[in-house]
Every structure is written in C-alpha cells, then in structure tokens.
Residue frames relative to the residue before (quaternion, step in Angstrom):
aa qw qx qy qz dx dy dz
X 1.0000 0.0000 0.0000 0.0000 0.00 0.00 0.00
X 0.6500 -0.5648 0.4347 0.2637 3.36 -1.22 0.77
X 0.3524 -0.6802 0.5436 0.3430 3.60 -0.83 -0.12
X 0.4211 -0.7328 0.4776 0.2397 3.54 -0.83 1.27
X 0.6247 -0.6424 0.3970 0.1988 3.87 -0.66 0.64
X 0.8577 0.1077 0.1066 0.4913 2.78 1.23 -1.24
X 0.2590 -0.7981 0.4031 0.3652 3.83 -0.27 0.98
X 0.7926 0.2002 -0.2869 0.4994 3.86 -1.55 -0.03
X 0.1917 0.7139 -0.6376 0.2169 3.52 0.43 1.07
X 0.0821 -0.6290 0.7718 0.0452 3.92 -1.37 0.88
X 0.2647 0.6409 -0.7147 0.0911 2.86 -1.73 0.82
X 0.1572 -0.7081 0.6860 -0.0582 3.46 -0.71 1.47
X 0.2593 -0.6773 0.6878 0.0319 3.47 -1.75 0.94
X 0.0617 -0.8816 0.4615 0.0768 3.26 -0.47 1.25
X 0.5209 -0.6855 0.3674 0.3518 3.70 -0.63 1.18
X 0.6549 0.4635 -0.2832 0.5255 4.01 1.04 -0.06
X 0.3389 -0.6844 0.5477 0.3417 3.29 -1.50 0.18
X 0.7440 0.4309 -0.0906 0.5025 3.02 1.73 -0.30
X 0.0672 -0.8982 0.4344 -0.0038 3.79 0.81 0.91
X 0.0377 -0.5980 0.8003 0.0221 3.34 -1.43 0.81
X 0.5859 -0.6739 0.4360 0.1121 2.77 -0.98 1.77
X 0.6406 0.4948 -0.3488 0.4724 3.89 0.46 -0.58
X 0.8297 0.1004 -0.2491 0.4893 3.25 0.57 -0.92
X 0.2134 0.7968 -0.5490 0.1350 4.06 1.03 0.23
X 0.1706 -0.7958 0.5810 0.0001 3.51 -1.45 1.28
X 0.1742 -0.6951 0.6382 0.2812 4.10 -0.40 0.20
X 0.4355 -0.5730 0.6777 0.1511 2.47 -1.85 0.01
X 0.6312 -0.0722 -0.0278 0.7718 3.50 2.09 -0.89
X 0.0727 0.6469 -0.7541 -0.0872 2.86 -1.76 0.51
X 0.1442 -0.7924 0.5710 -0.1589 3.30 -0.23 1.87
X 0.0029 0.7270 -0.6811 0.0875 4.06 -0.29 1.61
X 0.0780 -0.6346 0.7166 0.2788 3.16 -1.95 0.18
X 0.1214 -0.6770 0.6666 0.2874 3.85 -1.21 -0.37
X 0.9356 -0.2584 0.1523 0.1862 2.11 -2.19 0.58
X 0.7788 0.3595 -0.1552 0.4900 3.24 0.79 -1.15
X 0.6132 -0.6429 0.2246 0.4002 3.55 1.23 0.62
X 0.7035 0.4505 -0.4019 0.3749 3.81 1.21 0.31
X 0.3612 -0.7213 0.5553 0.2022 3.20 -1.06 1.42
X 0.3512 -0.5932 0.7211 0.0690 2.93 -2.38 0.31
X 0.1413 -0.8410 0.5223 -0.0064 3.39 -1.10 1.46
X 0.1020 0.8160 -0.5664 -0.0543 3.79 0.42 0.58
X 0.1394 -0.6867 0.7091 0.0785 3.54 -0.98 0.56
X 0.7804 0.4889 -0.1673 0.3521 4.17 1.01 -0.22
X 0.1086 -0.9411 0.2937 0.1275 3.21 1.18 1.25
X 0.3467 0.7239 -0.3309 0.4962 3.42 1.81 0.35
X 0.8517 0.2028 -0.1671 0.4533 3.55 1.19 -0.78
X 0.7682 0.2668 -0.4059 0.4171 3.39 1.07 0.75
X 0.8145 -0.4601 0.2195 0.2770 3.23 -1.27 1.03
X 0.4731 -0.7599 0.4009 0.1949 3.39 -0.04 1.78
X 0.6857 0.4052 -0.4535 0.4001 3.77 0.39 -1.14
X 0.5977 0.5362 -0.5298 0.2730 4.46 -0.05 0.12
X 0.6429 0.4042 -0.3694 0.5355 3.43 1.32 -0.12
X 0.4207 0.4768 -0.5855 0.5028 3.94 1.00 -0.39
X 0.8383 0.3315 -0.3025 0.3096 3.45 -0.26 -1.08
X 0.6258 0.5708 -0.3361 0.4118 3.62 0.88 -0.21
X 0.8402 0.1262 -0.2844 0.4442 3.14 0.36 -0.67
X 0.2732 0.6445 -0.6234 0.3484 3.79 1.59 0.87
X 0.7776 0.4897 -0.2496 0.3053 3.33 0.64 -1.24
X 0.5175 0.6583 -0.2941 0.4609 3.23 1.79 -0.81
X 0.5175 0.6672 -0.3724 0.3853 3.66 0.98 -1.35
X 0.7928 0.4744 -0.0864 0.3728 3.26 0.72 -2.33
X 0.9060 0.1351 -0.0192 0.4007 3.18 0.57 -0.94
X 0.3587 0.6727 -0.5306 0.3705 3.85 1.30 0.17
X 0.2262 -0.7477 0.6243 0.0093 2.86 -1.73 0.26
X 0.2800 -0.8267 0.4353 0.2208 3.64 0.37 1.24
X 0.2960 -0.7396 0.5446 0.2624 3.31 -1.16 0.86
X 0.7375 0.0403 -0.0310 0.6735 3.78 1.56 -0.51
X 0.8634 0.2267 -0.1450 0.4267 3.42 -0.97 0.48
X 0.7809 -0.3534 0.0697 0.5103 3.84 -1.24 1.15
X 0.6587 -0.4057 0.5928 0.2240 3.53 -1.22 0.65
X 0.5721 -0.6393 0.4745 0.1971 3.17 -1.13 1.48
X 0.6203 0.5837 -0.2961 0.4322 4.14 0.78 -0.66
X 0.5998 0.3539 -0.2970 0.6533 3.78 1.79 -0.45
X 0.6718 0.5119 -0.3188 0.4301 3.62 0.37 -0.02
X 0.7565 0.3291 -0.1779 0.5364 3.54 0.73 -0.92
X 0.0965 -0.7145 0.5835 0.3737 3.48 -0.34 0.15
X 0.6513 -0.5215 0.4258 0.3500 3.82 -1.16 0.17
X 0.1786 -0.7191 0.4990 0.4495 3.82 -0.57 0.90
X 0.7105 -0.3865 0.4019 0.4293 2.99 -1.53 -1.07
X 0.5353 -0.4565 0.4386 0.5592 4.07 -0.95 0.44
X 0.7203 0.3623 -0.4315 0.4046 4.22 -0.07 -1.03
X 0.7280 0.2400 -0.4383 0.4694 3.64 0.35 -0.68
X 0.6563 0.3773 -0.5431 0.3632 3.92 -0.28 0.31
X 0.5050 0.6269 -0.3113 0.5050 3.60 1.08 -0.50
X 0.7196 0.3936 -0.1649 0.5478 3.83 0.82 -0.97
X 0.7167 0.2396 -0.3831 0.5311 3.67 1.09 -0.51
X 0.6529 0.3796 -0.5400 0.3715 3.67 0.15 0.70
X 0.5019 0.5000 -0.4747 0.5224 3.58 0.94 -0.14
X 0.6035 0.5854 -0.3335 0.4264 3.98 0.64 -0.75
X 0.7778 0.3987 -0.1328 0.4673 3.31 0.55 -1.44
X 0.6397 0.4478 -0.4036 0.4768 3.72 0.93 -1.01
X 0.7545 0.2730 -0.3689 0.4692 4.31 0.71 -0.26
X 0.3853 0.5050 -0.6279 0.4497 3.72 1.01 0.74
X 0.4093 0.6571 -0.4294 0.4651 3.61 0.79 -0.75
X 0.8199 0.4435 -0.0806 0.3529 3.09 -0.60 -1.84
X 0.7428 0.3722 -0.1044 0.5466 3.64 1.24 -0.81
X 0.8519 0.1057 -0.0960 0.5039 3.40 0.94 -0.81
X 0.4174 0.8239 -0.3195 0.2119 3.09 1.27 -0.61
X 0.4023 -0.8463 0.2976 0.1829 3.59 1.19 -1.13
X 0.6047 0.5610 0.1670 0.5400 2.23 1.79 -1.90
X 0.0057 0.7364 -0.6549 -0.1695 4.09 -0.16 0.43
X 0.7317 0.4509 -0.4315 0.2742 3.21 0.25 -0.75
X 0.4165 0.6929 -0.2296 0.5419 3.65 1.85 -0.66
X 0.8205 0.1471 -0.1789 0.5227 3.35 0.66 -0.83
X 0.3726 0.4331 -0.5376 0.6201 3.76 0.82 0.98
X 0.7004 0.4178 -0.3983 0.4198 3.72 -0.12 0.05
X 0.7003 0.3315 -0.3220 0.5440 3.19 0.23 -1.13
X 0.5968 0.6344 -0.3787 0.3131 3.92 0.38 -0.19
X 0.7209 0.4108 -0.1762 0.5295 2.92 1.58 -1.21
X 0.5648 0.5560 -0.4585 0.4021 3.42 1.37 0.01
X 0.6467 0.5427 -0.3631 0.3943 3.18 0.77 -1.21
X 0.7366 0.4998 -0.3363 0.3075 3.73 1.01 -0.72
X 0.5482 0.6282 -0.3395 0.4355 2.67 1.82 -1.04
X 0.5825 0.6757 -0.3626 0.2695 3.60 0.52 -1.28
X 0.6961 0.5287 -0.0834 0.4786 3.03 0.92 -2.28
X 0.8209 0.1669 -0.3855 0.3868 3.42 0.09 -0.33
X 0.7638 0.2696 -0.3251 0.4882 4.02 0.71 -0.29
X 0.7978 -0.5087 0.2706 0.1775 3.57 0.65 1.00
X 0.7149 0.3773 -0.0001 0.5888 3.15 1.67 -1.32
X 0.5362 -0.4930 0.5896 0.3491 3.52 -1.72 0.72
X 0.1251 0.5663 -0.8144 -0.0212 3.30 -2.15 0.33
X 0.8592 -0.2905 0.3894 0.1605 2.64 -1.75 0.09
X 0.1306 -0.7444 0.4925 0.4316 3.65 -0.13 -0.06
X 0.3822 0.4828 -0.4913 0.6160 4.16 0.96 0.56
X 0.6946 0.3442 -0.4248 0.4675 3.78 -0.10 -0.71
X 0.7056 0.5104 -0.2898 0.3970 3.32 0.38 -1.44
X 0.6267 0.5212 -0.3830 0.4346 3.66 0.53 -0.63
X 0.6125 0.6248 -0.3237 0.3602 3.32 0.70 -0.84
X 0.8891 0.2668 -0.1673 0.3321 2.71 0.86 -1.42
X 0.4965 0.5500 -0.3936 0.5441 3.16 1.81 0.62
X 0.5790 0.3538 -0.5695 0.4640 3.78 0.56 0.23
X 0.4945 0.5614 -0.4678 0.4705 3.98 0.78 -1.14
X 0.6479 0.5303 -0.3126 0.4486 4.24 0.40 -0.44
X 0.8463 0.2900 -0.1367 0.4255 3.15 0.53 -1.39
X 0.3344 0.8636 -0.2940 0.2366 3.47 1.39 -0.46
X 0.7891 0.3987 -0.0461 0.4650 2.73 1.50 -1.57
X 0.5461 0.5343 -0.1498 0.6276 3.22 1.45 -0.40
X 0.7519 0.0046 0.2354 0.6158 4.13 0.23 -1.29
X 0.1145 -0.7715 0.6212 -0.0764 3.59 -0.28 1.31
X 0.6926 0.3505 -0.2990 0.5549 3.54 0.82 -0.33
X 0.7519 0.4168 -0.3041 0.4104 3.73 0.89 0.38
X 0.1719 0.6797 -0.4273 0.5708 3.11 2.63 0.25
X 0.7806 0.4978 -0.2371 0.2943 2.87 -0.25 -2.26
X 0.7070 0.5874 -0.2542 0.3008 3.30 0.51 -0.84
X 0.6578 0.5693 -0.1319 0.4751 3.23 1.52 -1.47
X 0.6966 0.5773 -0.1127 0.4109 3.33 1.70 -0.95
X 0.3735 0.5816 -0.2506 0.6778 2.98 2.25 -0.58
X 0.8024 0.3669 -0.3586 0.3050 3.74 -0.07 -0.91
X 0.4793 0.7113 -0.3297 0.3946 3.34 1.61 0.09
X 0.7302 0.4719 -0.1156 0.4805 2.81 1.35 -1.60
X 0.5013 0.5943 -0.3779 0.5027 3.45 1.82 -0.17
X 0.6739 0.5674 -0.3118 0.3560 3.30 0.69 -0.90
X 0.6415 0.4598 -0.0950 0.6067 3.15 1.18 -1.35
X 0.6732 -0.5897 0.2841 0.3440 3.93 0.40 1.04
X 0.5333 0.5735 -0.3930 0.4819 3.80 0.90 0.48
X 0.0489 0.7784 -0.6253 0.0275 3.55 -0.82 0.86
X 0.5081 0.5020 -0.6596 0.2341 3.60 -0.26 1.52
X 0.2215 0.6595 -0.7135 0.0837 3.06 -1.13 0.87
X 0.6929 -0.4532 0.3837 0.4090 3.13 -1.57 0.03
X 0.6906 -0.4478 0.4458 0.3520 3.52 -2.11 0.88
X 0.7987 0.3251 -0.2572 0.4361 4.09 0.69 -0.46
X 0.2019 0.7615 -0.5950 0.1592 3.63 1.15 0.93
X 0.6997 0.5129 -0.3535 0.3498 3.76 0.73 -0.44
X 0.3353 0.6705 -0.3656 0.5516 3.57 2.10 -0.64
X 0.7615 0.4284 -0.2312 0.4279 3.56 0.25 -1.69
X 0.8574 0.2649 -0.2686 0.3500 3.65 0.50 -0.53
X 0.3673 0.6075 -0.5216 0.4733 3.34 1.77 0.64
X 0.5085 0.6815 -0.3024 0.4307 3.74 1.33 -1.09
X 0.8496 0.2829 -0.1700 0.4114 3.24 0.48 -1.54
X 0.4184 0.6360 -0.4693 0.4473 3.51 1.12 -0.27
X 0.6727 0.5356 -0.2504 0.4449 3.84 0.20 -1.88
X 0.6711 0.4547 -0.3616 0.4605 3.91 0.44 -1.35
X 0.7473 0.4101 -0.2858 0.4378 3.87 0.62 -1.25
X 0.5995 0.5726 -0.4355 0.3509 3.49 1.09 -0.44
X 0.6228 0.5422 -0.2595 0.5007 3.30 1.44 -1.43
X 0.7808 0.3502 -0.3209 0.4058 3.47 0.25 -0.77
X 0.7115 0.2528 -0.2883 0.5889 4.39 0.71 -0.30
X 0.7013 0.4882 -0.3524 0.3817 3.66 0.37 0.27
C-alpha cells in the first residue's frame, strides 16, 4: 500500500450519484488516525451506520463542490429523529469505544452543539461553545472540554479525571437531546 499523505484523512465512496442518507451505501470508506493506521471497509453491513447519517448531514450543509451539482442536489436531507439518533449513537460509541476522552468530549459537544442551534460546527467550534455553556453551571467540566481542544490541537495537559469529565458530559447531552 501506498503511503497516505495525510493523517486523520476520511474518505467514503458512495455507490449512488444520488444518496439518501438513511439508506446511503459505499463502495469505500478508507480512514487513517492519528497514529498513522488506516482502515479499509468495503462492507457497509459491518460498520456502524450513524457516521454516514452524520457525514453526509454535515456534507449536505456545508460541502462545497469542486465540479459538478452542489452537494444539497445530491444528498437528500435526513430527518431531525434520524440525525438526532445518529449523534446520540455515536456520542456513546465514543464513550464505549472511542478510547479517547478527549475524542469523546468533542463529539459530545457537537452533537449538543448541533441539536440545539440547528447548525454544523466544528468539534473546536462546538466545544467552545459548550464549555462557554457549561462554565456557568460546572466550571471544572468547561475546563475540561477546553483542554480537549487543546488535546486535539497537539497539547496534552489536563487533569487525571478527563474521562470522569467526559462520562459527565456524554450523560448531560444524552439527557438533554434524547
């Protein structure tokens, strides 16, 4: 195999030119991580359906076509319950598989972020705007979320109970979009 160029690369190959997200199939979904080892699924039967709800929800909203029809004539749009159900899905795959706390404090804050203003961000944007939330309420679970930024971004202090903090935040987002 070739060496990939680039690390946390996603790239999925859908079997339509024309996807509805509930029932969307690939043909590839080719990932790398962080630590440089990639994943090849060719069997959309064996991996967890709610990363493409959420991908190509976000794709729908916010892609940008480099050639040919705009990404809003291609995708059709899911529904609020089935995008609502794949971030509740994905934020406890996190929590369960994920591995990652600081990984699973993001995706938490996206899914909250998402759910309550309607709109994609970032999972850096989104954090933000989920410690700037909690701050008032849990300052030591702000702090925490704000740390997973700085994890992301190539900094690793936080406190010994970052996984405490993102079992916390997981439960609050579960309770509050579920």
């Amino acid at each position: 195999m070739l060496p990939v160029p680039s690390r946390m690369l996603e790239l999925v190959v859908y079997d339509s030119a024309r996807v509805v997200t509930g029932d969307a199939t690939f043909a590839l979904n080719f990932n790398t991580s962080r630590d440089g080892a990639t994943t090849i699924d060719l069997d959309p039967s064996a991996v967890p359906r709610f990363w493409f709800v959420i991908d190509l929800a976000i794709a729908r909203d916010n892609a940008v076509a480099l050639f040919g029809p705009p990404p809003q004539e291609l995708i059709v749009a899911p529904r609020d319950d089935e995008v609502r159900a794949a971030l509740l899905e994905s934020t406890r795959w996190y929590c369960r598989h994920g591995g990652d706390a600081d990984a699973t404090l993001l995706a938490a804050s996206r899914a909250w972020n998402s759910m309550n203003t309607g709109h994609w961000a970032s999972k850096s944007a989104a954090a933000q705007w989920a410690s700037e939330r909690l701050a008032a309420t849990d300052l030591e679970l702000a702090k925490a979320v704000a740390m997973a930024v700085g994890a992301r971004a190539g900094e690793r202090a936080h406190n010994a109970d970052v996984h405490a903090h993102a079992i916390r935040l997981v439960d609050r987002v579960v309770a509050t979009i579920g």
